[in-house]
N, C-alpha and C positions, 0 to 999 in steps of 0.2 A: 307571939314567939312560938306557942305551941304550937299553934296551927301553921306556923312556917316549918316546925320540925318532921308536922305530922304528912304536909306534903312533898319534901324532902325523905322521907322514909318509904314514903307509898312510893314515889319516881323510883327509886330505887330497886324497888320489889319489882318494879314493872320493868325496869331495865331486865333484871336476873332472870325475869320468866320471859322475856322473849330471846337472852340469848340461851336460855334452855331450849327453849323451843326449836330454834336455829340448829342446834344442835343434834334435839331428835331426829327432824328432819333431816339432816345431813348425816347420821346416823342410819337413818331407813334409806337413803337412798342408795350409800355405799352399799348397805344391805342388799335391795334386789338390784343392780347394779354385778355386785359378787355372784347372786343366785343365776343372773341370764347368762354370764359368761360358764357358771358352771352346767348350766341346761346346754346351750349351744356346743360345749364341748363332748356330754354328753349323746346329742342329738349327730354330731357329726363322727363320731366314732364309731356309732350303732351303725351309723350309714355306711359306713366304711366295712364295719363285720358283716354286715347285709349284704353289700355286693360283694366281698370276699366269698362268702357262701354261696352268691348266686353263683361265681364263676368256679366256684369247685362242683357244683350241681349240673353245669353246664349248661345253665340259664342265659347266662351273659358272657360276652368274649371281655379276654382281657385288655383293659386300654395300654394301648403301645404308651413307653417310658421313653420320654426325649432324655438323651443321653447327650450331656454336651462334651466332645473330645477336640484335641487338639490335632491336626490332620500330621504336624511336622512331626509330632513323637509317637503317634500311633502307624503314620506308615514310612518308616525309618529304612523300608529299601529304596525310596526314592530322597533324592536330594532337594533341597529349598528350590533351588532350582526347576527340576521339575515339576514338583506340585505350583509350582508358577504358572509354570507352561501351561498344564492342566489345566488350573483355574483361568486361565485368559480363555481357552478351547470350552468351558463348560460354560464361562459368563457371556461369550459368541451366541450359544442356542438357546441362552434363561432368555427369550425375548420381552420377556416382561418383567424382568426384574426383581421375582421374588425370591430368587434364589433357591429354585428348584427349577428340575426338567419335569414340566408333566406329559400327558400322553400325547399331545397334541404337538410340542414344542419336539418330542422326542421323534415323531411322526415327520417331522418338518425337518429335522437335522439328517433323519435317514435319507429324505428324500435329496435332500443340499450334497450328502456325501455320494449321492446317487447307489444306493443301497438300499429302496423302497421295501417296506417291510408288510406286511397283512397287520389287520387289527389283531388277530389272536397272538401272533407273533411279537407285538410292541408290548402286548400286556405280561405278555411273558418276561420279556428282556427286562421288562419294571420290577414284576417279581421277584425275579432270580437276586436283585440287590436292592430291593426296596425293604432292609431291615427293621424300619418304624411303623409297616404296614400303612403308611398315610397314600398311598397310591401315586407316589412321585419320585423323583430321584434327587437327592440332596449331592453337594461338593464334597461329602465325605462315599457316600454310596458311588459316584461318579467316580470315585479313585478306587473303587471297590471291583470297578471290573477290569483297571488294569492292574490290580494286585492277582485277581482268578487267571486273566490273560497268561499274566509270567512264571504265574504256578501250575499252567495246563490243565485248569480245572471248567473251561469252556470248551461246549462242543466245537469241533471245527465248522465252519458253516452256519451256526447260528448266529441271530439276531448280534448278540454283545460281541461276539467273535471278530464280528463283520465290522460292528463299530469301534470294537479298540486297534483293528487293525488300520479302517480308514483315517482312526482321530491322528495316530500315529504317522502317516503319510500327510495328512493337514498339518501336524504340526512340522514336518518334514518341511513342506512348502515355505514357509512364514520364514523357516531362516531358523529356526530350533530345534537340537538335535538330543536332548536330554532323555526324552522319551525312546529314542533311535538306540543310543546307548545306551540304554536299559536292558532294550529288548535284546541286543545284542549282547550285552553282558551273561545276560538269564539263558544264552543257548538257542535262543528262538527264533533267531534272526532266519531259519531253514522256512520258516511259517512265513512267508513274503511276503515281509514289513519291508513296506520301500517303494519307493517310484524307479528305482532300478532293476528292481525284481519283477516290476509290473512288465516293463516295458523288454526284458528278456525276454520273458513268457509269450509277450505278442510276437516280438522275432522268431523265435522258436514255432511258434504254430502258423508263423506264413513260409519257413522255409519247410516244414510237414507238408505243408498244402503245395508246392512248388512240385516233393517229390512224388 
């Protein structure tokens, strides 16, 4: 009988010390578990003042900040409609489908509008509305040059000029006039937007040449 009690008492003890055990360890592992999230946080902040500092020292340039906007309530002079339009004319020349004009594709759509452009000229027109500095044209930056177009902040004759004038007469063609009425609402319509104006202009310079 003792010796039943005695190892019914020992089992016991032996239970308690291994779910102690259990415990420590589950204990230390919360522990450095806690410590690596608080290092890692640590570590990634420092990094972050780090290159804060670098880019006030002028070490490092700042990374451009993807800004996500909605196109219908940021450019609220144009209607559903026309940024339709647009985007049908902008997913035309993305010929690859990532949902950018690069410089090659931008190269390719001057040429299609028959409006060929020089290399320094193309990187330019990327510039001029390339806001995220990623060297490409995104469906927000693309409506960005007919918002400069209607507010007469493009040279006459340059690169963008040339192309919101052309997209403008493509979209003309296709049977969609939302853009048309745009320009013509804004006053601009004098800047010969139009295959009517085009084809004036050639009349006009062969009855010149007649006199």
């Amino acid at each position: 009988m003792a010796d039943s009690e005695l190892t019914a008492k020992l089992q016991r003890r032996q239970e308690c010390l291994e779910v102690e055990g259990t415990t420590i360890v589950t204990n230390n592992n919360e522990a450095f578990a806690e410590k690596d999230t608080v290092e890692n946080a640590n570590s990634e902040l420092a990094s972050k003042l780090n290159r804060r500092q670098n880019i006030n020292e002028g070490v490092a340039d700042a990374s451009p900040t993807t800004v996500i906007t909605n196109v219908y309530t940021e450019f609220k002079e144009f209607s559903r409609k026309q940024i339709k339009e647009y985007e049908l004319m902008f997913k035309k020349y993305d010929v690859n489908r990532d949902k950018f004009i690069c410089f090659e594709e931008l190269k390719s759509m001057m040429e299609k509008l028959e409006a060929p452009q020089t290399h320094l000229a193309l990187k330019d027109m990327i510039k001029e509305v390339d806001e995220d500095k990623d060297g490409k044209i995104n469906f927000r930056e693309f409506l960005l040059i007919f918002r400069k177009a209607a507010e007469g902040e493009l040279d006459l004759g340059s690169g963008l000029s040339e192309l919101a004038k052309l997209v403008e007469i493509e979209v003309d063609k296709v049977g969609v006039g939302g853009a048309k009425t745009f320009f013509e609402a804004k006053g601009i319509g004098n800047m010969e937007y139009g295959i009517g104006n085009r084809e004036s202009r050639i009349g006009t310079r062969e009855l010149t040449s007649l006199r």
